[in-house]
Each structure stands twice: as structure tokens, then as C-alpha cells.
N, CA, C and O atoms as a CHARMM CRD file, in Angstrom:
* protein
*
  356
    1    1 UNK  N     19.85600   9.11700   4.95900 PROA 1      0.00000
    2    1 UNK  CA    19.35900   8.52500   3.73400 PROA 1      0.00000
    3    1 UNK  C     18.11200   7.70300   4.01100 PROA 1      0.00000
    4    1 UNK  O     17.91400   6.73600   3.27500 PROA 1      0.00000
    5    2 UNK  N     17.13100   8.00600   5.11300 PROA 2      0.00000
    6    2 UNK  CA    16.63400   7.12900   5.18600 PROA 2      0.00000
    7    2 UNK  C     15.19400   7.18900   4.19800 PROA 2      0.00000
    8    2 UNK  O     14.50300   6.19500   3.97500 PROA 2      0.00000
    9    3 UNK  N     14.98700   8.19100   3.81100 PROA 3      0.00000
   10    3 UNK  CA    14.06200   8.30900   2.28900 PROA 3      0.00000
   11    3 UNK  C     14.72100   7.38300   1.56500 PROA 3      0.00000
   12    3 UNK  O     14.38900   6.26200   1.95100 PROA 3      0.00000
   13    4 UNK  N     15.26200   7.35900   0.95900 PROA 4      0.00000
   14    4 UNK  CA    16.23500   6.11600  -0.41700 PROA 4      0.00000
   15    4 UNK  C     15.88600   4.83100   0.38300 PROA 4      0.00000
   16    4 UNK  O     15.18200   4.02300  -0.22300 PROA 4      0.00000
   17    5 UNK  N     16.29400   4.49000   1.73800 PROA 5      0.00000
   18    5 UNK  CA    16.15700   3.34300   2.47900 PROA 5      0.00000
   19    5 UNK  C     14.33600   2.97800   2.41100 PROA 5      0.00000
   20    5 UNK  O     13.91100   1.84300   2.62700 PROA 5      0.00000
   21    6 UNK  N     13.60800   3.92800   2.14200 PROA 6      0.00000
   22    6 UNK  CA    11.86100   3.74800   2.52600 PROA 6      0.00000
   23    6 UNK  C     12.14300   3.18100   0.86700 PROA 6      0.00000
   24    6 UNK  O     12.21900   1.95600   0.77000 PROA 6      0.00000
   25    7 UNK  N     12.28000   3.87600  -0.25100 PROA 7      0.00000
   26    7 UNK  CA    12.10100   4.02700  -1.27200 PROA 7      0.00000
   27    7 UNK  C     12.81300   2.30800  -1.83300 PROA 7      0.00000
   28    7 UNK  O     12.15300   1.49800  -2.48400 PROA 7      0.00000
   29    8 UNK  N     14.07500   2.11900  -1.43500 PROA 8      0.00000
   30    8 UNK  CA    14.52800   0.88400  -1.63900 PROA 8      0.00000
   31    8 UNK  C     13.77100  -0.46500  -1.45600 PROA 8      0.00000
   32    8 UNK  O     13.79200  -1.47300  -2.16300 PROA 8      0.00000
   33    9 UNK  N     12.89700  -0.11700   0.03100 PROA 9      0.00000
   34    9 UNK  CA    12.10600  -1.12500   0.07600 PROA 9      0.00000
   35    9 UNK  C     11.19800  -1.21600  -0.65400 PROA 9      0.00000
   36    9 UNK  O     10.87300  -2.33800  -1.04200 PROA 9      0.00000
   37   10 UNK  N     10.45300  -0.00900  -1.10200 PROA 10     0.00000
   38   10 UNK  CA     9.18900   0.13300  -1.86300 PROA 10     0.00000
   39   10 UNK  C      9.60300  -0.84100  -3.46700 PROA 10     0.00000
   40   10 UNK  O      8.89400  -1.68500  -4.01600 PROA 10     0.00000
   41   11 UNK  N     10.93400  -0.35500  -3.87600 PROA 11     0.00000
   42   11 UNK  CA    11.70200  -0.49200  -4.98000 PROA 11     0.00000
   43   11 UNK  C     11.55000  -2.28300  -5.61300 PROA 11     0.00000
   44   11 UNK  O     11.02900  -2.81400  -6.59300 PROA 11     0.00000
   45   12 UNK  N     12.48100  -2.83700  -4.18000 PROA 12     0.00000
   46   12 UNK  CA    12.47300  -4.04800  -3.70100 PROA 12     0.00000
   47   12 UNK  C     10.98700  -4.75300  -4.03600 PROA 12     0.00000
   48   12 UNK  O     10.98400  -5.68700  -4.83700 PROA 12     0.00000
   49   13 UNK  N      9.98500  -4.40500  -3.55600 PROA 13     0.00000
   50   13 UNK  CA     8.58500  -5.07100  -3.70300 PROA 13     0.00000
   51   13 UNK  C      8.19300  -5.09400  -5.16700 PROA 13     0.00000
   52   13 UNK  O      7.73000  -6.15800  -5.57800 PROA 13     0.00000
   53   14 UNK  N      8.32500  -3.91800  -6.15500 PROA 14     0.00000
   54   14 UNK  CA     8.20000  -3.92700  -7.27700 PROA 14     0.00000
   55   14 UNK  C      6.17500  -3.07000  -7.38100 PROA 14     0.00000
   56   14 UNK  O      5.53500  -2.29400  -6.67100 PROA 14     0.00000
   57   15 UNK  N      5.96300  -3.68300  -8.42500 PROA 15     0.00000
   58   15 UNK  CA     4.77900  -2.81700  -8.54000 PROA 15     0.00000
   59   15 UNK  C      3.58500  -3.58500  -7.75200 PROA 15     0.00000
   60   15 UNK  O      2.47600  -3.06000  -7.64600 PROA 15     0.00000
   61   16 UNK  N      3.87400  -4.83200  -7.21700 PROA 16     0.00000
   62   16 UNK  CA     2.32500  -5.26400  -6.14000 PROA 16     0.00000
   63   16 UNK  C      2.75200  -4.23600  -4.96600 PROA 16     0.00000
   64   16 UNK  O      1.87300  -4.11700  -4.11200 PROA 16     0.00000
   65   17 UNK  N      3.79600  -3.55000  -4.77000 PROA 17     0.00000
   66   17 UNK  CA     3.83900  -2.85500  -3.37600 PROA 17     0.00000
   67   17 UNK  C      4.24300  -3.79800  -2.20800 PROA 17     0.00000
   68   17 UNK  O      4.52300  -4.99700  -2.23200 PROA 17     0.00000
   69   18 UNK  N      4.19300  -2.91000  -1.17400 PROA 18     0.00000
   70   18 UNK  CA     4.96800  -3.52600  -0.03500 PROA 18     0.00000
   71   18 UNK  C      3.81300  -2.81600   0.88200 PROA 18     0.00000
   72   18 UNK  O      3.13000  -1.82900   0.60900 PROA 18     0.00000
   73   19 UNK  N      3.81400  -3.65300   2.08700 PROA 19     0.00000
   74   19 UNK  CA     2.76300  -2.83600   3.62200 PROA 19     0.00000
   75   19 UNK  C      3.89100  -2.26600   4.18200 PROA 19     0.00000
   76   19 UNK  O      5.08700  -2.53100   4.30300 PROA 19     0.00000
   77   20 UNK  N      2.83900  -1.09200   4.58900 PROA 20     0.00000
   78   20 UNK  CA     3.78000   0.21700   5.69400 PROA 20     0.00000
   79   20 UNK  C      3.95800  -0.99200   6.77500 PROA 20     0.00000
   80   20 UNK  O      4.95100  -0.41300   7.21700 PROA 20     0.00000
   81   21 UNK  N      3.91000  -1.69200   7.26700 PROA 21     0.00000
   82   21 UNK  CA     4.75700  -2.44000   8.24600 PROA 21     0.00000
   83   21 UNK  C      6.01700  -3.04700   8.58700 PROA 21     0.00000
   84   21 UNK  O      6.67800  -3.01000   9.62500 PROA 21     0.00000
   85   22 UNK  N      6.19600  -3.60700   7.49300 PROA 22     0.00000
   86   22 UNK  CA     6.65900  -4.12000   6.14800 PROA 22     0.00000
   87   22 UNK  C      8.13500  -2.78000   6.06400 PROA 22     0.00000
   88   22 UNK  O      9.20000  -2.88000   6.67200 PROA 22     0.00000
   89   23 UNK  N      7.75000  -1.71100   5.19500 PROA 23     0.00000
   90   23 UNK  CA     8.36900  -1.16600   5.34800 PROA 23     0.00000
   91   23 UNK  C      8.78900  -0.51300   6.57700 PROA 23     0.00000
   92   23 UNK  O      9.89100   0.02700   6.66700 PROA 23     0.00000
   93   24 UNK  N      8.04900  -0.54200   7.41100 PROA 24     0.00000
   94   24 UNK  CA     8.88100   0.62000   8.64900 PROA 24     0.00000
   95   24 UNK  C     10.13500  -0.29000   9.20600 PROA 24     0.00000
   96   24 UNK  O     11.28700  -0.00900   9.53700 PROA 24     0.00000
   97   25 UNK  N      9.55500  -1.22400   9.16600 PROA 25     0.00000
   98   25 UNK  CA    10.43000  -2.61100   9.28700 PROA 25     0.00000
   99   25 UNK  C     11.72100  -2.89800   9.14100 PROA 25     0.00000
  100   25 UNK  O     12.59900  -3.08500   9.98400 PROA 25     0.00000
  101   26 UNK  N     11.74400  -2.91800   7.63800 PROA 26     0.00000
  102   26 UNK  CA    12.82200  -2.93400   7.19100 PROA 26     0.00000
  103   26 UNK  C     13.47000  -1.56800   7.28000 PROA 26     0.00000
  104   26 UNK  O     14.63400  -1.72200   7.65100 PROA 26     0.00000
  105   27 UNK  N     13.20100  -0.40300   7.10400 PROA 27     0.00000
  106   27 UNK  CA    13.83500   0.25900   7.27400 PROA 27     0.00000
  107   27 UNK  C     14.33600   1.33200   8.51700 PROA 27     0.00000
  108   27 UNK  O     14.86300   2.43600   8.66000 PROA 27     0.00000
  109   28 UNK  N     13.84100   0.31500   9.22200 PROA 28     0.00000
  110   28 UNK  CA    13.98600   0.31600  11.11300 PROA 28     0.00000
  111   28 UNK  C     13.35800   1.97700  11.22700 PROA 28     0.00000
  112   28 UNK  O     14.14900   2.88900  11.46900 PROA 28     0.00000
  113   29 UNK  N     12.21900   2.19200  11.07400 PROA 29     0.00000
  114   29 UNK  CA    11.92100   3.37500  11.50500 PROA 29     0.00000
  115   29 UNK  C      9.76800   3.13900  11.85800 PROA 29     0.00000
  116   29 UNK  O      9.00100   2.29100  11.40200 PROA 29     0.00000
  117   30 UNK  N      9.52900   4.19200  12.72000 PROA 30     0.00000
  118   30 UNK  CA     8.44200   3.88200  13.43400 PROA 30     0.00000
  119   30 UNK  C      7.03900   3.76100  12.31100 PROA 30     0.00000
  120   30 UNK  O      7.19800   4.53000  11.36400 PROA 30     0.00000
  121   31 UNK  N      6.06600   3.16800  12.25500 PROA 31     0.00000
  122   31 UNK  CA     5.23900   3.57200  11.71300 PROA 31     0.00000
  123   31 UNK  C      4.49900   4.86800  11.04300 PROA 31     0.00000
  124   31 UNK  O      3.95900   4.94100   9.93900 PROA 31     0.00000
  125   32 UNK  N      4.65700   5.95600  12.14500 PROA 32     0.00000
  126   32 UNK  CA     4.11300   7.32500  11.58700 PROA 32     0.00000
  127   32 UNK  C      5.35200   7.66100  10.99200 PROA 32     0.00000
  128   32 UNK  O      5.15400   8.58800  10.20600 PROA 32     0.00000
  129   33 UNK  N      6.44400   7.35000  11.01300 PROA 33     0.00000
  130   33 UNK  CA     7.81800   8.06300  10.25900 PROA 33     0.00000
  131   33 UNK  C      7.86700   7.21500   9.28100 PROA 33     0.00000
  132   33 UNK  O      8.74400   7.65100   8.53500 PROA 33     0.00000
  133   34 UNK  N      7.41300   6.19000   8.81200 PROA 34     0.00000
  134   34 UNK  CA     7.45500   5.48400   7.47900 PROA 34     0.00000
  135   34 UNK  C      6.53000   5.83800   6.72800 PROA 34     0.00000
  136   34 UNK  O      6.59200   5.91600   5.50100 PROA 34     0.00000
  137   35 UNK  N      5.25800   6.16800   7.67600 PROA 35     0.00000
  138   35 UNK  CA     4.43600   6.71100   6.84300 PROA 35     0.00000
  139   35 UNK  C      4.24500   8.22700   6.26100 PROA 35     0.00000
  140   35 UNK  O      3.20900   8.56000   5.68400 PROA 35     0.00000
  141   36 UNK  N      5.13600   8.94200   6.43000 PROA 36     0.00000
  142   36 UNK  CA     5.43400  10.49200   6.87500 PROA 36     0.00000
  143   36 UNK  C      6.77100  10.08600   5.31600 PROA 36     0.00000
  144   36 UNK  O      6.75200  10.57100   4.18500 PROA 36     0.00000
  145   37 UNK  N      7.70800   9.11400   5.87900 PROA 37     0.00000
  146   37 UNK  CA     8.65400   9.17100   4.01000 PROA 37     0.00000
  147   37 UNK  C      7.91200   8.48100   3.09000 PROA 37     0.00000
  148   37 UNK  O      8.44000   8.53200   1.97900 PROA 37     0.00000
  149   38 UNK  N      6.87400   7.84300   3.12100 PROA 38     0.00000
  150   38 UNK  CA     6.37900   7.31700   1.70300 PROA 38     0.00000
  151   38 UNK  C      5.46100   8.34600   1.42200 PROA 38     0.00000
  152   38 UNK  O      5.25600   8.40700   0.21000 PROA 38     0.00000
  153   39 UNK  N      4.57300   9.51700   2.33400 PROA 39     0.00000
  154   39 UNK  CA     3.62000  10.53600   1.80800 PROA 39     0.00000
  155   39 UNK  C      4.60700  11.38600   1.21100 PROA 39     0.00000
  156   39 UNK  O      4.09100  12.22600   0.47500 PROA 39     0.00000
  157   40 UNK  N      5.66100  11.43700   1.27300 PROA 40     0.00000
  158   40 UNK  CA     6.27600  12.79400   0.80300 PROA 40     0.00000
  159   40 UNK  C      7.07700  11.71700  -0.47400 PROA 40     0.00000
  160   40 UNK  O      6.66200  12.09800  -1.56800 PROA 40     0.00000
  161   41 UNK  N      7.64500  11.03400  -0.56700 PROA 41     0.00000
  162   41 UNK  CA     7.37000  10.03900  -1.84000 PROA 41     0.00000
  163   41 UNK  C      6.58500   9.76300  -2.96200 PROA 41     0.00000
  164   41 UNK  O      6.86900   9.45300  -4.11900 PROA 41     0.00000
  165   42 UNK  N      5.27400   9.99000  -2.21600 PROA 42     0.00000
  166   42 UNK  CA     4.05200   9.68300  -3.23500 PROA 42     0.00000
  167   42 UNK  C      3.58600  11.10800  -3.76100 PROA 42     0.00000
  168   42 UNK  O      3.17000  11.28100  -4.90600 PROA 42     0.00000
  169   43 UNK  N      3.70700  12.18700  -2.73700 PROA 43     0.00000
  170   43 UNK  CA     3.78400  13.75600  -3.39200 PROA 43     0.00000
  171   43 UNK  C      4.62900  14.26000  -4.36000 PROA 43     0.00000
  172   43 UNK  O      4.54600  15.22300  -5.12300 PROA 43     0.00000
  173   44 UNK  N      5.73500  13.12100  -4.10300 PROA 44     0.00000
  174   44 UNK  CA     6.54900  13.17800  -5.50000 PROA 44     0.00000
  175   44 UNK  C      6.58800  12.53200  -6.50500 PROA 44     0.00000
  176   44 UNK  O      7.42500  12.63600  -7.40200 PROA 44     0.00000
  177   45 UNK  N      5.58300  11.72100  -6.44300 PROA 45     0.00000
  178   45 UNK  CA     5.18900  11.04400  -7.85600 PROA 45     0.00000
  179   45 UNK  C      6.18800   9.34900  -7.76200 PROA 45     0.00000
  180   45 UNK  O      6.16600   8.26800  -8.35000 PROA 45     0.00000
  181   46 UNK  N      6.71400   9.78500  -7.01800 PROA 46     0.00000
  182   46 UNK  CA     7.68800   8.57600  -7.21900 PROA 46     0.00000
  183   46 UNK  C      6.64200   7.03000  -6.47400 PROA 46     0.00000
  184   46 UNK  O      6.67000   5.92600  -7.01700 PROA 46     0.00000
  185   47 UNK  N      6.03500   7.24900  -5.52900 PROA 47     0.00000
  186   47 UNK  CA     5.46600   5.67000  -5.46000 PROA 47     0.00000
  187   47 UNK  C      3.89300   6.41900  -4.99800 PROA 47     0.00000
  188   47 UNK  O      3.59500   7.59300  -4.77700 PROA 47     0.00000
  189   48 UNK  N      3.05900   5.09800  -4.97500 PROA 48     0.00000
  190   48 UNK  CA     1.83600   5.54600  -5.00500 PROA 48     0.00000
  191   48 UNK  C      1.18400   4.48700  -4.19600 PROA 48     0.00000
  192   48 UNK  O      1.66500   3.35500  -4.14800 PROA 48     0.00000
  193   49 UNK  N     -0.50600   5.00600  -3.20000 PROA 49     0.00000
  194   49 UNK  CA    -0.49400   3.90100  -2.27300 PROA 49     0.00000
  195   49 UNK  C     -1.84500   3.43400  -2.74700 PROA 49     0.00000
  196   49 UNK  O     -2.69000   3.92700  -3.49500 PROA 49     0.00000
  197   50 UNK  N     -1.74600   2.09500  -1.92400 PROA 50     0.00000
  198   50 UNK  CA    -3.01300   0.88000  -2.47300 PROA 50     0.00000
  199   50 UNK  C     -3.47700   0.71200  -1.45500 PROA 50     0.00000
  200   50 UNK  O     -2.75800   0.93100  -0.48100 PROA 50     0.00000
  201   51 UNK  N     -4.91300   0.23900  -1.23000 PROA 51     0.00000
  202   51 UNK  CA    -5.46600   0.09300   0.31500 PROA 51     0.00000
  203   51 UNK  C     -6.22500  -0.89500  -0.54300 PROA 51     0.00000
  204   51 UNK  O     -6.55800  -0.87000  -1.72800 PROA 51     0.00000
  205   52 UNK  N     -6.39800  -1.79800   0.46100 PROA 52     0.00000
  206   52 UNK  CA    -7.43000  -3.26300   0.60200 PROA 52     0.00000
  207   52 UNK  C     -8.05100  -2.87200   2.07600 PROA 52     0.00000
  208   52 UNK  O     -7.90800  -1.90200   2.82100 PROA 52     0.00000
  209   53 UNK  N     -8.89000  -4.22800   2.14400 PROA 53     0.00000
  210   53 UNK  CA    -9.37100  -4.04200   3.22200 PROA 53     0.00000
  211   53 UNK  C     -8.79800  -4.25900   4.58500 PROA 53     0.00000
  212   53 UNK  O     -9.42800  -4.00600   5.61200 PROA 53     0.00000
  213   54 UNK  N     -7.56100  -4.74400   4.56100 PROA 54     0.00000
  214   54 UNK  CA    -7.21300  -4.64000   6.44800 PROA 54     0.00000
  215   54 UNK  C     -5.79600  -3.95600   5.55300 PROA 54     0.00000
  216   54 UNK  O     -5.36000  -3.57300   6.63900 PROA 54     0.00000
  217   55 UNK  N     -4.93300  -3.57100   4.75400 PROA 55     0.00000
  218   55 UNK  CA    -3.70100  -3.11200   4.84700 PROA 55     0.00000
  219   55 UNK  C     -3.36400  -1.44000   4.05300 PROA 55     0.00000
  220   55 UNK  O     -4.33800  -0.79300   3.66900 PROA 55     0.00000
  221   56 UNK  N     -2.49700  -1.09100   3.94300 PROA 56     0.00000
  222   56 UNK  CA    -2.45100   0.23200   3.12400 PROA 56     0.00000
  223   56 UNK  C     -0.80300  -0.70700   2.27600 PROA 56     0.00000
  224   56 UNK  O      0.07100  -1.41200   2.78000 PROA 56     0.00000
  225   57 UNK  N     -0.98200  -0.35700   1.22400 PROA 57     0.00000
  226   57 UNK  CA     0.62400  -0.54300  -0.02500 PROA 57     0.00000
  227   57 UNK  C      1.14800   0.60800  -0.53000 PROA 57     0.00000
  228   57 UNK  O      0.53100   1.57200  -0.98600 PROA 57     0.00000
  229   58 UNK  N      2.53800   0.42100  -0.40200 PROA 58     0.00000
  230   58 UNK  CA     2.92100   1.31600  -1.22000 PROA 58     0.00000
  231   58 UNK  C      3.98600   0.82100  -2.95300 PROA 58     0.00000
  232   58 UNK  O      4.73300  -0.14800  -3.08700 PROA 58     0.00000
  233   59 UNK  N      3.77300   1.49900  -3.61000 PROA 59     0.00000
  234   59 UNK  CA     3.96300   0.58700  -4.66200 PROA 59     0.00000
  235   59 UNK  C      4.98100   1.82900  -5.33100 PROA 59     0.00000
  236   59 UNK  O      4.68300   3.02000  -5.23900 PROA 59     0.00000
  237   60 UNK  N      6.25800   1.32000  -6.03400 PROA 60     0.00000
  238   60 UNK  CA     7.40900   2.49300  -7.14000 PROA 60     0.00000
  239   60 UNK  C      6.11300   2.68300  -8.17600 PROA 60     0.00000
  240   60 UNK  O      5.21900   1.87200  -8.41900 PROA 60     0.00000
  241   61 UNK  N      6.34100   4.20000  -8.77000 PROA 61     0.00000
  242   61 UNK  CA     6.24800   4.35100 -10.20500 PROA 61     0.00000
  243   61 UNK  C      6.95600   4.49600 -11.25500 PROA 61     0.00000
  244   61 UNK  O      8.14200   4.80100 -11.13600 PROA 61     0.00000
  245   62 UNK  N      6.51000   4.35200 -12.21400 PROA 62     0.00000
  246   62 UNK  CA     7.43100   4.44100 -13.37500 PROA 62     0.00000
  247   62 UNK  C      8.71000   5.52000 -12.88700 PROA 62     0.00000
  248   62 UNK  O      9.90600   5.23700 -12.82400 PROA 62     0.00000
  249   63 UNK  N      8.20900   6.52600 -12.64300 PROA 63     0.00000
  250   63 UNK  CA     9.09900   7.72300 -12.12100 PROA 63     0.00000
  251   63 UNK  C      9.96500   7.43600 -11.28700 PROA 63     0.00000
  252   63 UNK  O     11.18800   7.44100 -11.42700 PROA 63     0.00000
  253   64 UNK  N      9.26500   7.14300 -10.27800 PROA 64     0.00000
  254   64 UNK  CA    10.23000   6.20100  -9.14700 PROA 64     0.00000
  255   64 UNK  C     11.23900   5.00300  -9.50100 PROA 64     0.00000
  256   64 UNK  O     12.42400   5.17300  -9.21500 PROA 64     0.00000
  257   65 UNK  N     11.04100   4.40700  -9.80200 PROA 65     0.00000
  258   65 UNK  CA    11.77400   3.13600 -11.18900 PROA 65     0.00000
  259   65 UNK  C     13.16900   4.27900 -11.16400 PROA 65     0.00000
  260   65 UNK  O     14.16400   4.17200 -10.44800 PROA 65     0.00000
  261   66 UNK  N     12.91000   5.25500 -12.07100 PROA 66     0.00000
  262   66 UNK  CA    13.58300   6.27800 -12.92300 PROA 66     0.00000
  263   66 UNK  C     14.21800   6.34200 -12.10800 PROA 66     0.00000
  264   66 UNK  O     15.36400   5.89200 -12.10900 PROA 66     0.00000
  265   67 UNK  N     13.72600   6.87000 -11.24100 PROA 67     0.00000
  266   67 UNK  CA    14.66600   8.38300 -10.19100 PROA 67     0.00000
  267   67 UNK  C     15.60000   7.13000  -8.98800 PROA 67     0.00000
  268   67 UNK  O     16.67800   7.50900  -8.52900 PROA 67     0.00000
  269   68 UNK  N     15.27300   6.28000  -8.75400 PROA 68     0.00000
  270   68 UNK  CA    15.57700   4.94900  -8.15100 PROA 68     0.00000
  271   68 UNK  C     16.87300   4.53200  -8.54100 PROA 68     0.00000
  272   68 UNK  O     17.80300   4.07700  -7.87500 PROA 68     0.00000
  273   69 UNK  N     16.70600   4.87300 -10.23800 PROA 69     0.00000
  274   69 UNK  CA    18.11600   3.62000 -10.37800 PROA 69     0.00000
  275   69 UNK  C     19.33900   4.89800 -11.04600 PROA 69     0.00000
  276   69 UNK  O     20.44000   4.49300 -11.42000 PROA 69     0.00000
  277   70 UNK  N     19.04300   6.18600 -11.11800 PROA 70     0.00000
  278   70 UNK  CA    19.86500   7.38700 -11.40200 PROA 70     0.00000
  279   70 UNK  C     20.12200   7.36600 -10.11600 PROA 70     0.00000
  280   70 UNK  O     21.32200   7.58100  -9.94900 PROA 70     0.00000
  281   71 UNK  N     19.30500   7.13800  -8.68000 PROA 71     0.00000
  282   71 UNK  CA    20.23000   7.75400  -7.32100 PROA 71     0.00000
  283   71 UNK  C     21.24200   6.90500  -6.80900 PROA 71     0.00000
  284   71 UNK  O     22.14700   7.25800  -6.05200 PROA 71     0.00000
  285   72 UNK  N     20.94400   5.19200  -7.48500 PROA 72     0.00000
  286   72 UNK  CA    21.57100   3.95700  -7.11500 PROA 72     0.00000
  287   72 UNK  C     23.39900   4.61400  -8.24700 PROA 72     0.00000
  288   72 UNK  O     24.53100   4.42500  -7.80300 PROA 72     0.00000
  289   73 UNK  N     23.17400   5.15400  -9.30200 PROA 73     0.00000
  290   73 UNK  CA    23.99500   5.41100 -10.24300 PROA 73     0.00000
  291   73 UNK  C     24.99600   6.31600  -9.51900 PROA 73     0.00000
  292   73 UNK  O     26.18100   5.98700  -9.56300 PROA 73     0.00000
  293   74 UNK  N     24.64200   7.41600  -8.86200 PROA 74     0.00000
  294   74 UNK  CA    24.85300   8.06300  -7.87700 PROA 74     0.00000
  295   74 UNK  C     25.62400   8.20800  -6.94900 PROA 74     0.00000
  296   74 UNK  O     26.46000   9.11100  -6.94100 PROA 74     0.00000
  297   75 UNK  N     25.47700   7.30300  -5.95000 PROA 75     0.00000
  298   75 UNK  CA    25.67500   6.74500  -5.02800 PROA 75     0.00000
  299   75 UNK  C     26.74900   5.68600  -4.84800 PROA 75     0.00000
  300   75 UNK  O     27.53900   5.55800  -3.91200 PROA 75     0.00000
  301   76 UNK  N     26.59500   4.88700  -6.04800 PROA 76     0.00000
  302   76 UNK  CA    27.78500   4.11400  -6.87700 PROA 76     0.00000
  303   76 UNK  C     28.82300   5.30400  -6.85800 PROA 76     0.00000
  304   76 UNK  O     29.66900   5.03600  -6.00500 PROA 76     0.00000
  305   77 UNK  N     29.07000   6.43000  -7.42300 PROA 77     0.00000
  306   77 UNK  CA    29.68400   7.09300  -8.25600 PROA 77     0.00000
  307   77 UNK  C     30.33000   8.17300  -6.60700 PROA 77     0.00000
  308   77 UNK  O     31.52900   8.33000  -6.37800 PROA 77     0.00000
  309   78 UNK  N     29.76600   8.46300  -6.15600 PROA 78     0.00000
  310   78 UNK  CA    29.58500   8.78200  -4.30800 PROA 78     0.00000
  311   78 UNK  C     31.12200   7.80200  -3.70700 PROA 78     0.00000
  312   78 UNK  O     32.24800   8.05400  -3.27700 PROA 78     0.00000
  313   79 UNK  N     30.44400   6.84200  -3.95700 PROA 79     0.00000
  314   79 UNK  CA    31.24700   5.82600  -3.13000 PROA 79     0.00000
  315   79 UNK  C     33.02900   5.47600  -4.02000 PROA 79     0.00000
  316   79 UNK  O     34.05700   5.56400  -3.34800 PROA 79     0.00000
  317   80 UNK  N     33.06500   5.20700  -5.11600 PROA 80     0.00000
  318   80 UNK  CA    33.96300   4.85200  -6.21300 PROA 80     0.00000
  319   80 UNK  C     34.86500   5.86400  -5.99000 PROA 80     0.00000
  320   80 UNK  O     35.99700   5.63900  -6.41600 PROA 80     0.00000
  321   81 UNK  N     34.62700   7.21600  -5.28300 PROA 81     0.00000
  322   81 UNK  CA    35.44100   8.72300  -5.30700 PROA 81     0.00000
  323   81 UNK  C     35.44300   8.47100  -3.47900 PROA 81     0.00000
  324   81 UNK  O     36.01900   9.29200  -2.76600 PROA 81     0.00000
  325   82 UNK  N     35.15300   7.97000  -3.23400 PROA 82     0.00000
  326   82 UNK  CA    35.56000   7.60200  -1.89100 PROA 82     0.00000
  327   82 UNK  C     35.47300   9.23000  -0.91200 PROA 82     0.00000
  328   82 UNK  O     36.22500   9.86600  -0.17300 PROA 82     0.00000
  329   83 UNK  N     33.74200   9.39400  -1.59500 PROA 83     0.00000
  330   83 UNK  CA    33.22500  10.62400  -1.06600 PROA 83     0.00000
  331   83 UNK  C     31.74700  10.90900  -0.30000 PROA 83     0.00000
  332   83 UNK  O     31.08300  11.92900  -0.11600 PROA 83     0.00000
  333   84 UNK  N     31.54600   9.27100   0.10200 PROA 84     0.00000
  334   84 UNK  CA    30.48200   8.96800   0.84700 PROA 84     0.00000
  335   84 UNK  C     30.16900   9.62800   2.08800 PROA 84     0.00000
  336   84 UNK  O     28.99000   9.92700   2.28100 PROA 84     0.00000
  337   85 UNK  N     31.29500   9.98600   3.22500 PROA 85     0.00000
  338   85 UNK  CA    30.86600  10.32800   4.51600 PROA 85     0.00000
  339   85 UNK  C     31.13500  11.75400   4.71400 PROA 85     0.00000
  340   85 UNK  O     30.98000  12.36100   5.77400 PROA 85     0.00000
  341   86 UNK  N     31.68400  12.39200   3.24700 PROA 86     0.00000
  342   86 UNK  CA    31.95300  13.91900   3.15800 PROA 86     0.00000
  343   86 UNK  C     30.26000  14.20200   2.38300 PROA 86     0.00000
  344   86 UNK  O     30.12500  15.37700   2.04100 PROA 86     0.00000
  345   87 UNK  N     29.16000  13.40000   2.11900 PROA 87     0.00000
  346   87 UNK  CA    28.11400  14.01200   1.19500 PROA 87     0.00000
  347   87 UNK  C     26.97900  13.89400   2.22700 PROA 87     0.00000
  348   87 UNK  O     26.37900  12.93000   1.75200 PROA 87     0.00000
  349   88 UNK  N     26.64400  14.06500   2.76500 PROA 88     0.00000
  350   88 UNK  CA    25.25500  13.56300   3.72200 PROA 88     0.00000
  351   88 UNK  C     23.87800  13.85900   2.74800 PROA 88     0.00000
  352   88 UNK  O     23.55400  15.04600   2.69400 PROA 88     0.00000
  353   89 UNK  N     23.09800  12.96400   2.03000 PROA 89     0.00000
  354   89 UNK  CA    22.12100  12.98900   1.11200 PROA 89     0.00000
  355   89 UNK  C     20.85100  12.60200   2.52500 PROA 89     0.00000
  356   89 UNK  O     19.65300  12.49400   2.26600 PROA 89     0.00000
């Protein structure tokens, strides 16, 4: 799950975004692999990135919002059936 885990953090920050550091961080995974689940994230419309001058952001979209709190619904619903370690997402 560690896409949902990139995405949670992104989630977490809200729309100023979060730094790929930031996220790899929290979601204990290396820089090029954080940056490798938020490009395939942002190809999905779900978050989108911001660059300043020393950092790169990644920020939810509306879509992402969406698709965010149906997988949280999910996952709830996963767990409640006590069918979490039979589903590998």
C-alpha cells in the first residue's frame, strides 16, 4: 500500500502540498521511489506538483480529495470484515 501511504501524506498537507522529502520521509521510502509514486499519482490526476526555487511540492486534487476518502471508505470496510491480510491493495 505504499501508493495510499505517498498519497496520505500528500492528503495530510492539503492543497499548499508537501516536499518530496517530506514525503519520502514519512512514508519511509527513498527519494527516487517517492518520486516514482507521486509521478504515477499525478498521471493520474490525483495530485499535482509545484516547484519554487530550491524545492519540488506535491499537492491532492480535487480528484484526489475524491478518490482519497472512497479508498479510506474502503479500507474501513476491508478491515470491519476482518479481510485486510487476505486483500493485498
Amino acid at each position: 500500500m505504499v501508493v495510499s501511504d505517498v498519497q496520505s501524506v500528500i492528503a495530510e498537507a492539503g492543497q499548499e502540498g508537501e516536499i518530496i522529502s517530506k514525503i519520502s520521509r514519512k512514508a519511509n521510502l527513498s527519494y527516487d521511489e517517492a518520486m516514482g509514486k507521486c509521478g504515477k499519482l499525478a498521471k493520474a490526476g490525483l495530485v499535482y506538483s509545484v516547484h519554487n526555487d530550491k524545492n519540488r511540492f506535491f499537492a491532492i486534487t480535487e480528484k484526489g480529495i475524491q478518490f482519497f476518502q472512497e479508498f479510506q471508505k474502503f479500507n474501513e470496510l476491508v478491515r470491519s470484515l476482518n479481510l485486510f491480510h487476505a486483500i493485498r491493495i
